[in-house]
N, C-alpha and C positions, 0 to 999 in steps of 0.2 A: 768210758763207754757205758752206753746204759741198754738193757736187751729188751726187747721188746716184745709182748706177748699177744698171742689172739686176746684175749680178754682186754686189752686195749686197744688195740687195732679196728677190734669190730666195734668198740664203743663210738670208736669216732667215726665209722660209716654209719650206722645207724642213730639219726639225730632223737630218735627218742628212746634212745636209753638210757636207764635213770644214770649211768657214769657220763654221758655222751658229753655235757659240760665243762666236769672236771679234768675230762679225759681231752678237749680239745683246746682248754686252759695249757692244763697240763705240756700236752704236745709243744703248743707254740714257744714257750718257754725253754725245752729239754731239746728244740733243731736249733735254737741260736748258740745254744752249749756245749752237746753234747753228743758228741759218734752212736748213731742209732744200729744197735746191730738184733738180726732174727736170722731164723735159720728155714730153711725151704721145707719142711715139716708143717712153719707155723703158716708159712703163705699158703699151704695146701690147706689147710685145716680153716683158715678164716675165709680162705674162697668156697668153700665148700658152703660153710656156715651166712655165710654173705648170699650165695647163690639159693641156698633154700630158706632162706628166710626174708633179704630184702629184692634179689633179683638180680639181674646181669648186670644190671648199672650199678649196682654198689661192686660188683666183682671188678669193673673197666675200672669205675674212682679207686677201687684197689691196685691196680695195675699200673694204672696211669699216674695218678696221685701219689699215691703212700710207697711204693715200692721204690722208685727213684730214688728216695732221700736216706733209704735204709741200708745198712751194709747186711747182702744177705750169704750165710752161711750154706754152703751146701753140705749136708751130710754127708760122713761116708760110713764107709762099713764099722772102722773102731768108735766111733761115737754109736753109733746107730746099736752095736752089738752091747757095748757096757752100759747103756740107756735099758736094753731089751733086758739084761740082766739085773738090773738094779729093781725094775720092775717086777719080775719072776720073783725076785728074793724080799720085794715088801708086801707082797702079797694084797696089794690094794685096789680096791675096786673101783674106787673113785680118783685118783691121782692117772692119770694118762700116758701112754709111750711119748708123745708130741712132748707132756711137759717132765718126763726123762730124757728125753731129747736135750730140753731146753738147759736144766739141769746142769747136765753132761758137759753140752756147749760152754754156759756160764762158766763152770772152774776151771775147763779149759783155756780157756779165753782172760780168766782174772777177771771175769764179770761179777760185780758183787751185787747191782743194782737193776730191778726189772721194773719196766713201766708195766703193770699189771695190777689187773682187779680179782685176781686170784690167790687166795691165802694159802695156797698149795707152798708158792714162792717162800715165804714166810716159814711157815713148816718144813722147809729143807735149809731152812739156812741160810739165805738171802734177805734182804729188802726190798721195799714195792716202794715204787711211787705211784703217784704225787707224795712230796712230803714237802716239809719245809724248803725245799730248794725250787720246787713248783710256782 
């Protein structure tokens, strides 16, 4: 299973962004292999980001397109509260609830690999793709 992050998600709706490439490299490679999983924090968070920045039509090819293929998590309260908590306790300003979220979700889950262009991932302990298996 490989988890999936807004930071790649939006790269592949938006074609000019400088990952958009590698990121849809990337992708086509990791759906003929591998159990896509995100959690409904990150689809809120990338339609938002999709909606004010490329428009309603990257939000539908988000809906229509990318979400069918993905398995998505819905949070609930004991993820969402030990996320909310890990948070409070790293006192960071720049590290996100979404990606405590995600976090959270991955060690639950025995997810050790994230498709992301986020060094947050890295920082906690995880791996990012693309790597050599891309």
């Amino acid at each position: 299973m490989i988890f999936v992050d807004t930071s790649a998600i939006f790269a592949l709706l938006h074609g000019e962004d400088e990952n958009h490439r590698l990121a849809a490299d990337t992708f086509a490679n990791l759906v003929r292999v591998e159990q896509l999983v995100t959690h409904n924090y990150v689809v809120l968070e990338t339609a938002a980001l999709a909606q004010r920045r490329l428009g309603v039509e990257a939000v539908r090819a988000l809906h229509d397109d990318l979400l069918p293929i993905f398995e998505v998590d819905w949070v609930g309260e004991s993820v969402h509260s030990a996320a909310y908590a890990a948070l409070i306790v790293s006192a960071s300003r720049t590290v996100s609830l979404v990606d405590y979220v995600s976090f959270e979700t991955m060690r639950r889950r025995g997810i050790n690999d994230a498709f992301a262009f986020d060094p947050d991932f890295v920082a906690s302990g995880f791996s990012i793709l693309p790597d050599e298996r891309s």
